[in-house]
VEXDREN-2710 file (C-alpha; in Angstrom, 1 decimal):
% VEXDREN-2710
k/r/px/py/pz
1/UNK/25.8/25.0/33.1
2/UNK/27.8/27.0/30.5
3/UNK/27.9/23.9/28.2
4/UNK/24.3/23.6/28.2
5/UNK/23.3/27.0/27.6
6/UNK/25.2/26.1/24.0
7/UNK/23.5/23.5/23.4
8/UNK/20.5/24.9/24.0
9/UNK/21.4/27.6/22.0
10/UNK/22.7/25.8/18.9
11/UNK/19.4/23.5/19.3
12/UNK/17.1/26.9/19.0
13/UNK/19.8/28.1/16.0
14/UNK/19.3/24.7/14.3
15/UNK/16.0/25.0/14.6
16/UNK/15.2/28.0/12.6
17/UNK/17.6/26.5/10.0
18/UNK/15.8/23.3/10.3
19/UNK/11.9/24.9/10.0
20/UNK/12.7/28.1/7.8
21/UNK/14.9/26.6/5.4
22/UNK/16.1/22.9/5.0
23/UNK/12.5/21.5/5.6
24/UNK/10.7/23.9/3.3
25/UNK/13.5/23.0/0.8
26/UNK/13.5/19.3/1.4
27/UNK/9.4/18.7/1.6
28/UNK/8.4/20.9/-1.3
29/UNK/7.6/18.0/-3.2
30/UNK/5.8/15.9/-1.2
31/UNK/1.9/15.9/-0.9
32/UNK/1.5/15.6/2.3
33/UNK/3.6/17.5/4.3
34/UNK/2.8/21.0/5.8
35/UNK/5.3/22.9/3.1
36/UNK/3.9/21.0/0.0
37/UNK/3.7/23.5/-3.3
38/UNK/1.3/21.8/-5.8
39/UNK/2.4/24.1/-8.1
40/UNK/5.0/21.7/-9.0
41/UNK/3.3/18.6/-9.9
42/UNK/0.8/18.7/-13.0
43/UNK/-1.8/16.3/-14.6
44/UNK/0.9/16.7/-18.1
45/UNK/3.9/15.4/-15.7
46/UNK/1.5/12.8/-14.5
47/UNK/0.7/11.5/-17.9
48/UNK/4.5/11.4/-18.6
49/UNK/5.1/9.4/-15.8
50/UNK/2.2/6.8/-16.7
51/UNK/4.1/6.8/-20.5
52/UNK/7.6/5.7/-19.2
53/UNK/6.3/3.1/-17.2
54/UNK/4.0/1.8/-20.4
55/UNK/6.9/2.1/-22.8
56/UNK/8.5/-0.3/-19.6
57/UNK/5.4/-2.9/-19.9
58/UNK/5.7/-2.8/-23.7
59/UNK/9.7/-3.4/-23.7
60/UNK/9.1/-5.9/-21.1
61/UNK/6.8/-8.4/-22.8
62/UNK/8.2/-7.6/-26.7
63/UNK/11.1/-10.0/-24.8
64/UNK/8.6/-12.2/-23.4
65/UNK/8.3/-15.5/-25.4
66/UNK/4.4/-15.3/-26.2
67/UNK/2.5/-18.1/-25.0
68/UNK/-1.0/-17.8/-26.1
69/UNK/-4.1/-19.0/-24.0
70/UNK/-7.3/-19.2/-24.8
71/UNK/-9.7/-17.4/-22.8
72/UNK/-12.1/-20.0/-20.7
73/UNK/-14.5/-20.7/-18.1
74/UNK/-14.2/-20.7/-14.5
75/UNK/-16.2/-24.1/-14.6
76/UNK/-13.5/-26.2/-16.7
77/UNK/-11.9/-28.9/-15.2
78/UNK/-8.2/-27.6/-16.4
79/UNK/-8.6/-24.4/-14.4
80/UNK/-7.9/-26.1/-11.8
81/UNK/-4.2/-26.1/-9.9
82/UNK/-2.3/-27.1/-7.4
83/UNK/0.6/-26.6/-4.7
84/UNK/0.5/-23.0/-5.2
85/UNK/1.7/-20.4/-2.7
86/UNK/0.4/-16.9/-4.1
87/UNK/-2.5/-16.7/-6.9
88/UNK/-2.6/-13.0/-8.3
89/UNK/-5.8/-12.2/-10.0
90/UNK/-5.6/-8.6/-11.6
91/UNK/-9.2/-7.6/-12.0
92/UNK/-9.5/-5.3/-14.8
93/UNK/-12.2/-2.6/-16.6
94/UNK/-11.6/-0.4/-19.8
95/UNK/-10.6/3.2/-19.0
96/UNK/-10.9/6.0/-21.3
97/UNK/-8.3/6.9/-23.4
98/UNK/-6.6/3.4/-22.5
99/UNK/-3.5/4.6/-20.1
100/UNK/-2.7/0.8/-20.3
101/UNK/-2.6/0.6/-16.3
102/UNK/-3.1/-3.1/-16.7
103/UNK/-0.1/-3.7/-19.1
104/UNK/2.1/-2.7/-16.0
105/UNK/0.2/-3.9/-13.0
106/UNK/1.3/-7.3/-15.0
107/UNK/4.6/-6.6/-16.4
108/UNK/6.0/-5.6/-12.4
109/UNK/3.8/-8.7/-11.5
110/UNK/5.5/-11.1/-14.4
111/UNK/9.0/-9.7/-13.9
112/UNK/9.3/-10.7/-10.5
113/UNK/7.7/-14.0/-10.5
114/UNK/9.3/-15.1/-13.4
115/UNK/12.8/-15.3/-11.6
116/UNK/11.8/-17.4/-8.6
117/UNK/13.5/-21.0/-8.7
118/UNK/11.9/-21.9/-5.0
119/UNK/9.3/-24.2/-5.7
120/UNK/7.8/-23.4/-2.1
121/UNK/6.7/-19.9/-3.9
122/UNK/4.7/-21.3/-6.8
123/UNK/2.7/-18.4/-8.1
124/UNK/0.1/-17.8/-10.9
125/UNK/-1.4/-14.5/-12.5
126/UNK/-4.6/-14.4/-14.0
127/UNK/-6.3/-11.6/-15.3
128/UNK/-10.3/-11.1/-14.9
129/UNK/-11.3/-8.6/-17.9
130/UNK/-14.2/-7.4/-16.0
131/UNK/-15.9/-5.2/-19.1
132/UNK/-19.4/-6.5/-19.9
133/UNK/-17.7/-6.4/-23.3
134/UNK/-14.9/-8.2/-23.1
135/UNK/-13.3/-6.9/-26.6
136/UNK/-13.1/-3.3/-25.5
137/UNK/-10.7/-3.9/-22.9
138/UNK/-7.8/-4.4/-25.6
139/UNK/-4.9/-5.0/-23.0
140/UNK/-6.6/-7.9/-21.4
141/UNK/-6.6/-9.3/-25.5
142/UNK/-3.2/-8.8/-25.4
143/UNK/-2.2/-10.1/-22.5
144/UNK/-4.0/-13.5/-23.9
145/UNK/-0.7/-14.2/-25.6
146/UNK/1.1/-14.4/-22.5
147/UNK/-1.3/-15.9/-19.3
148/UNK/-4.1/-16.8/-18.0
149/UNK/-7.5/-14.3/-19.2
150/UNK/-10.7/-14.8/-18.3
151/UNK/-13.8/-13.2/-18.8
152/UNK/-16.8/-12.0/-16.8
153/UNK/-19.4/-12.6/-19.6
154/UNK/-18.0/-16.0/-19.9
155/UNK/-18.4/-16.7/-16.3
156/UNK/-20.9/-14.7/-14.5
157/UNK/-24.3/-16.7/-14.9
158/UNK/-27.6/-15.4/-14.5
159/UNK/-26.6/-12.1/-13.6
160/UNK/-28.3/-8.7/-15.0
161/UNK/-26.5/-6.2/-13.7
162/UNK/-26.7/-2.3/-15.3
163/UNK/-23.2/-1.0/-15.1
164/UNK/-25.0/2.4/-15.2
165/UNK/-27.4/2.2/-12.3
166/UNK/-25.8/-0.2/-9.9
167/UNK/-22.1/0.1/-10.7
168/UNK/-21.0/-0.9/-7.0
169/UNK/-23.1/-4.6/-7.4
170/UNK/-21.2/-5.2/-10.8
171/UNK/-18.1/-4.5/-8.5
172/UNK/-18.8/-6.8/-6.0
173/UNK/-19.8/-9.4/-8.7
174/UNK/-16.7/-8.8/-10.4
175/UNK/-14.5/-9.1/-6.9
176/UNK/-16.4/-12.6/-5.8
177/UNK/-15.7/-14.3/-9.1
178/UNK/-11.7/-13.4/-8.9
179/UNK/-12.1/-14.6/-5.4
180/UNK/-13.5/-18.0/-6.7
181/UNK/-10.8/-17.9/-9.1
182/UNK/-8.0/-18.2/-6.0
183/UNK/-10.7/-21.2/-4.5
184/UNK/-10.0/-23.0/-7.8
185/UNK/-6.3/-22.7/-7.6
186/UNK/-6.4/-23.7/-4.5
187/UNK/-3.9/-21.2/-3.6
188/UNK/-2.2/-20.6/0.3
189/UNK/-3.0/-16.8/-0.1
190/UNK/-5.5/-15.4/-3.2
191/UNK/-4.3/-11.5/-4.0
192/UNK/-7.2/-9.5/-5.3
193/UNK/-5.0/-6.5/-7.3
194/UNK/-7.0/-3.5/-9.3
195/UNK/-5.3/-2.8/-12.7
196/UNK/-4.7/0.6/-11.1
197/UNK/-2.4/-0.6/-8.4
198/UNK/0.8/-0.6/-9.2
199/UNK/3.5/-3.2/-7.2
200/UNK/6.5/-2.2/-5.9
201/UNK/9.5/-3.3/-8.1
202/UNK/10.3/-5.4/-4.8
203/UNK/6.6/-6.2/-4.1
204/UNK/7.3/-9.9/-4.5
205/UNK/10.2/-9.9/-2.3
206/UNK/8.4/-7.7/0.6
207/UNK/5.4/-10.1/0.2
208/UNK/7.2/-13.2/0.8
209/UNK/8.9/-11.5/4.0
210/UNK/5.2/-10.5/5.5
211/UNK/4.0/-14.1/4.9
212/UNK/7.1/-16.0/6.2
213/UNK/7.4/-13.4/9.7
214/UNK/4.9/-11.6/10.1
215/UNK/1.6/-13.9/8.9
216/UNK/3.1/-16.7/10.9
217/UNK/2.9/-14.4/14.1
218/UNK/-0.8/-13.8/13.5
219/UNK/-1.4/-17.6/13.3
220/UNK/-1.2/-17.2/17.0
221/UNK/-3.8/-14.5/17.4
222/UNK/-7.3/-15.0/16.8
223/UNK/-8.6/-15.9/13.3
224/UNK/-7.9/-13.3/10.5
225/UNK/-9.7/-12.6/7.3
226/UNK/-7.6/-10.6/5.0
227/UNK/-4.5/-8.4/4.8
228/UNK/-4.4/-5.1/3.2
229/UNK/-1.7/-4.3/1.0
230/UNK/-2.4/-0.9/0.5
231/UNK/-4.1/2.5/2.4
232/UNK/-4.7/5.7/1.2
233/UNK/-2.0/7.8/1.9
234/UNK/-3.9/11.5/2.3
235/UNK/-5.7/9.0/5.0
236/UNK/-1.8/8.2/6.9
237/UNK/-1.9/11.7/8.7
238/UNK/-1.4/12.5/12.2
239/UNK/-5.0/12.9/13.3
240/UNK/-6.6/12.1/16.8
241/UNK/-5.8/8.6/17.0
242/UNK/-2.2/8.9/15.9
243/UNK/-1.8/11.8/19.5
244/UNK/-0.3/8.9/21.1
245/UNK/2.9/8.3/18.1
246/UNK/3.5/12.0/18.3
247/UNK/3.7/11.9/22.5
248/UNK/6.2/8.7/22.0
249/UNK/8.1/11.0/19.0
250/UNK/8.5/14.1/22.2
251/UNK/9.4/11.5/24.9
252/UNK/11.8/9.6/22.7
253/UNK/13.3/12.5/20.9
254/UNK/14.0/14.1/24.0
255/UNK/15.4/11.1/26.2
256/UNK/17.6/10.4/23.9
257/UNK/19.9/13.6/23.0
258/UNK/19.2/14.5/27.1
259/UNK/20.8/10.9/27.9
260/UNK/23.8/11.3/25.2
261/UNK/24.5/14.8/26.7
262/UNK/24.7/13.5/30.7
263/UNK/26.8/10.7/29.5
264/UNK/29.2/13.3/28.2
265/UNK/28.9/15.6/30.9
266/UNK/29.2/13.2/33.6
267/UNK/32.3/11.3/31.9
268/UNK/33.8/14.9/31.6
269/UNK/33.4/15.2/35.4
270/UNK/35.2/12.0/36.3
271/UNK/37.8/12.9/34.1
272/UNK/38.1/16.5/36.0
273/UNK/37.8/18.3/32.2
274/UNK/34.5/19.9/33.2
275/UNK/33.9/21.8/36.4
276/UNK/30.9/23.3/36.7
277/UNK/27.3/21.7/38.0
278/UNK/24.7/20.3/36.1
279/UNK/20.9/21.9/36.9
280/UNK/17.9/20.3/36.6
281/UNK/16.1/22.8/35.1
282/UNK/18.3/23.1/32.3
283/UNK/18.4/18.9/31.7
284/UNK/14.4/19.9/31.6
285/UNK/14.5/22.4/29.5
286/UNK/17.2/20.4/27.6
287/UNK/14.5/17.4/26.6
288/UNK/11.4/19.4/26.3
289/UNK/13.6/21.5/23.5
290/UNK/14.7/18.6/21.8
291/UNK/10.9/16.4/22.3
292/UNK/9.3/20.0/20.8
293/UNK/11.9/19.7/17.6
294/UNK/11.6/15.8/16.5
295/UNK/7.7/15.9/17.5
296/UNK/7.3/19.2/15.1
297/UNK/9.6/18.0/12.4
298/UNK/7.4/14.8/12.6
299/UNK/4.5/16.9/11.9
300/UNK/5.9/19.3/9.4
301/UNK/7.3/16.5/7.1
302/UNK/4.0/14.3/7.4
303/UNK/3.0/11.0/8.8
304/UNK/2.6/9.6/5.5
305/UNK/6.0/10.2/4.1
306/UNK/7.3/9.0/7.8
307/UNK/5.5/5.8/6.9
308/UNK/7.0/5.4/3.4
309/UNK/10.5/5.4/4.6
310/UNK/10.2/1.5/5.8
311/UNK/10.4/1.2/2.1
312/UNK/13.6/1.5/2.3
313/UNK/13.9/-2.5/3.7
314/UNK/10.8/-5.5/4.0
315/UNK/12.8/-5.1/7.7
316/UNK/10.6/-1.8/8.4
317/UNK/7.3/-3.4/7.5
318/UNK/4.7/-3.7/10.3
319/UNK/1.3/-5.5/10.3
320/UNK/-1.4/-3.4/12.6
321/UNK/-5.3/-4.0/12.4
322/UNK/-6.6/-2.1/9.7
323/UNK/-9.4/0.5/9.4
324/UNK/-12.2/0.5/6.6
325/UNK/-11.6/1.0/3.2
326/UNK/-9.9/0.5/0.6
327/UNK/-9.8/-2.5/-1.7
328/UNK/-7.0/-1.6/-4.2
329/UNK/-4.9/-4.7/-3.3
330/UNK/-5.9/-7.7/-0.5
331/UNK/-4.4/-10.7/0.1
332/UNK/-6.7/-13.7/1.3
333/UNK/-6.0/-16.7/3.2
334/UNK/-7.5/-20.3/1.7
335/UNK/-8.6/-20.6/5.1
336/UNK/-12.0/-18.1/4.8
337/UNK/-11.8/-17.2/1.4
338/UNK/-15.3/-19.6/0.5
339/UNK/-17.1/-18.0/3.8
340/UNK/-15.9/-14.2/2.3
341/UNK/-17.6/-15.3/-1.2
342/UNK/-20.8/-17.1/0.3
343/UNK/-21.0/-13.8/2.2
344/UNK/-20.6/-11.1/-0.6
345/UNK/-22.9/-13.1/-2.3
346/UNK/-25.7/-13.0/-0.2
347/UNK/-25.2/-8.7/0.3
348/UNK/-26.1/-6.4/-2.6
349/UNK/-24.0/-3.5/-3.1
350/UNK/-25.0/0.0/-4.0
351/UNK/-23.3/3.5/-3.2
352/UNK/-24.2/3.6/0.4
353/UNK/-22.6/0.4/0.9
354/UNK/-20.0/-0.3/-1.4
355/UNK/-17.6/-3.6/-1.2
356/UNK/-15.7/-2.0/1.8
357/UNK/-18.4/-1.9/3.9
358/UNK/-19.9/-5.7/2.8
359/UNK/-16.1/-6.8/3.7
360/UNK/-16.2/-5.5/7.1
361/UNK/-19.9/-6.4/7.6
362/UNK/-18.1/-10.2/7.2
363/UNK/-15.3/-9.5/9.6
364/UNK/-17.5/-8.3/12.0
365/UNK/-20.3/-11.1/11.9
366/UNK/-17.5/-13.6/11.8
367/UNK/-15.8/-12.7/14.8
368/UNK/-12.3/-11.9/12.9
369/UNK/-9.5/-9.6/12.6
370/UNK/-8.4/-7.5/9.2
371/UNK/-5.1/-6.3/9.4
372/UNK/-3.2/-3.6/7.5
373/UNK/0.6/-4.3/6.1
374/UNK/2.8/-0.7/5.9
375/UNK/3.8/1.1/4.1
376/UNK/2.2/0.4/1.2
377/UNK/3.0/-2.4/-1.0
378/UNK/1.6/-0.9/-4.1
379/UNK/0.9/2.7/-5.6
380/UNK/-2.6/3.2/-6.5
381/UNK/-2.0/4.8/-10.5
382/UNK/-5.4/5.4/-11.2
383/UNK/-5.5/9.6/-12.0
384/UNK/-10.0/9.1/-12.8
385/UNK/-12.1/7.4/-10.3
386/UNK/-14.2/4.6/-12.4
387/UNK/-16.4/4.4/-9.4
388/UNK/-16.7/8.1/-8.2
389/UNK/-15.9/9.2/-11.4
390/UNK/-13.7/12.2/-10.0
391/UNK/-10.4/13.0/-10.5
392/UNK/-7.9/12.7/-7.6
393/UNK/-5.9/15.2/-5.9
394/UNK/-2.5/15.9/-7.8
395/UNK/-0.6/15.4/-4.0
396/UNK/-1.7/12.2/-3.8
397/UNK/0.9/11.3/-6.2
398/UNK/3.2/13.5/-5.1
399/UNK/5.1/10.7/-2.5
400/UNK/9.1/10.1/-1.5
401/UNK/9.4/7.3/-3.6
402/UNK/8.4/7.0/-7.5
403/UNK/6.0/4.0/-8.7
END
């Protein structure tokens, strides 16, 4: 009984340390966790960011060998591939001030497709300048000298859409012709990337793990009709449907020291080097201490962050069904992608139903499954909402690992 009273009370003493002073220290930075300062984090440090990683994309293609292609139709017969694994279609609009998110949405894209010798994992990139006047957008020009560009005047047809007064249509018109560009190449998976989301430097890598484990699992559920490869993180908390993770957190965190410690004690007894009884109430009091100090260090540090730690290895990554919104970055199978169009096209989109809801509309009509892949595989860049046209909250950029 002795011996447990001091672990009980070195678990209460580590605690204070734990909540008063390494947590505040360690979580100060990150935007979603209950001792976030946003005092540290500012729009200028933001903008800094975005310049390294465009002085990146700039280095990265001055060693790129240019290989200039004109910009062409949907419609023309050499469009049209085959044997590929992945098509990447980056759908891109002009942004004020030019931040040049689409130079490096294609430079992480390019660097990491380049290098793959296994002909199994054919890939193409193709950008969609999405501007009803193409020439404005002045890093889809430049990315002419290097792949695949085409543009939305060139291949939307008898189409009047204002950009002003129904901006969420011109979205959805813009998403079904990049999904008719993945039909014509005739790709295994089409993914739909926004110039604002930002892969992973091992996107690539993690993608072709989810596709050769965890997409062939889902081959044996019920048909599926996209995969998500991104969610907002201020939307990755612990809310009411996340009670159950933070029971299994208590339980867990408090079987586990409680079974270590009996396994010592009761190995001390057989030896004779511990004499005194072990109480119940104290082995009680043992795990509800140490379930109270994972579950509320769980909490404290933030769902969200919890989540990005399966960065750390493609091992971590798990597939669950996902919940509405958002379109950042989806990857389609060849297998519904001409039912998705047909669908979209027969829906009109306006602000109360936006793409989301038209893409869950299909899901739900079809009898089919969406499922989310986490953490996320991309980091959505974008500071300015070209849709909502506000600017996001500073914390949502303020995550454990750097884009």
């Amino acid at each position: 009984m002795h011996s447990l009273f001091y672990v009980l009370f070195f678990l209460y003493l580590w605690s204070i340390i734990t909540f008063a002073i390494i947590l505040p220290w360690l979580c100060q930075d990150l935007g979603f966790s209950q001792y976030y300062r946003s005092s540290k984090l500012t729009k200028e440090k933001l903008e800094n960011f975005n310049s390294r990683r465009t002085v990146e994309a700039f280095h990265f293609f001055s060693h790129l060998r240019a290989q200039p292609q004109s910009v062409f139709s949907l419609n023309e017969p050499r469009y049209i591939e085959e044997n590929l694994r992945i098509a990447f279609v980056v759908v891109s609009v002009r942004r004020q001030s030019n931040p040049h998110y689409l130079l490096q949405v294609v430079a992480r894209l390019l660097s990491q497709t380049r290098g793959e010798t296994d002909t199994k994992w054919k890939t193409k990139i193709v950008v969609l300048n999405a501007d009803t006047n193409p020439s404005v957008n002045k890093d889809a020009e430049y990315l002419e000298n290097y792949l695949t560009v085409i543009s939305t005047r060139t291949s939307h047809k008898g189409s009047n859409i204002s950009v002003i007064d129904n901006v969420h249509e011109k979205e959805k018109q813009d998403y079904v012709l990049a999904l008719k560009i993945g039909a014509s190449l005739n790709a295994d998976y089409t993914v739909i990337i926004e110039d604002d989301a930002l892969p992973d430097r091992d996107f690539l890598q993690k993608l072709k793990f989810l596709i050769n484990w965890k997409i062939s699992w889902l081959r044996t559920k019920p048909g599926w009709a996209f995969l998500k490869l991104y969610y907002p993180e201020k939307w990755q908390g612990f809310g009411n449907t996340e009670i159950p993770e933070l029971i299994l957190i208590f339980i867990f965190g408090g079987a586990i020291p409680t079974v270590i410690y009996l396994y010592i004690f009761l190995n001390l007894k057989r030896l004779r080097i511990y004499k005194y009884k072990c109480q119940m109430v104290m082995i009680i009091l043992l795990f509800i201490s140490c379930g109270l100090y994972c579950m509320m260090a769980a909490y404290t540090i933030g769902r969200a962050h919890l989540i990005e730690l399966g960065k750390i290895s493609p091992l971590f990554y798990r597939v669950t069904q996902a919940p509405g919104c958002c379109t950042p970055c989806v990857l389609y199978p060849r297998a519904y992608l001409k039912d998705i169009i047909e669908f979209l096209e027969s829906k009109k989109c306006k602000k109360s139903y936006p793409l989301d809801f038209a893409l869950d509309d299909f899901v739900a009509v079809q009898h089919l499954v969406k499922y989310l892949a986490s953490p996320n595989l991309v980091s959505h860049i974008g500071f300015h909402s070209s849709l909502g046209g506000a600017d996001k909250d500073l914390k949502e950029f303020s995550l454990l690992f750097d884009s």
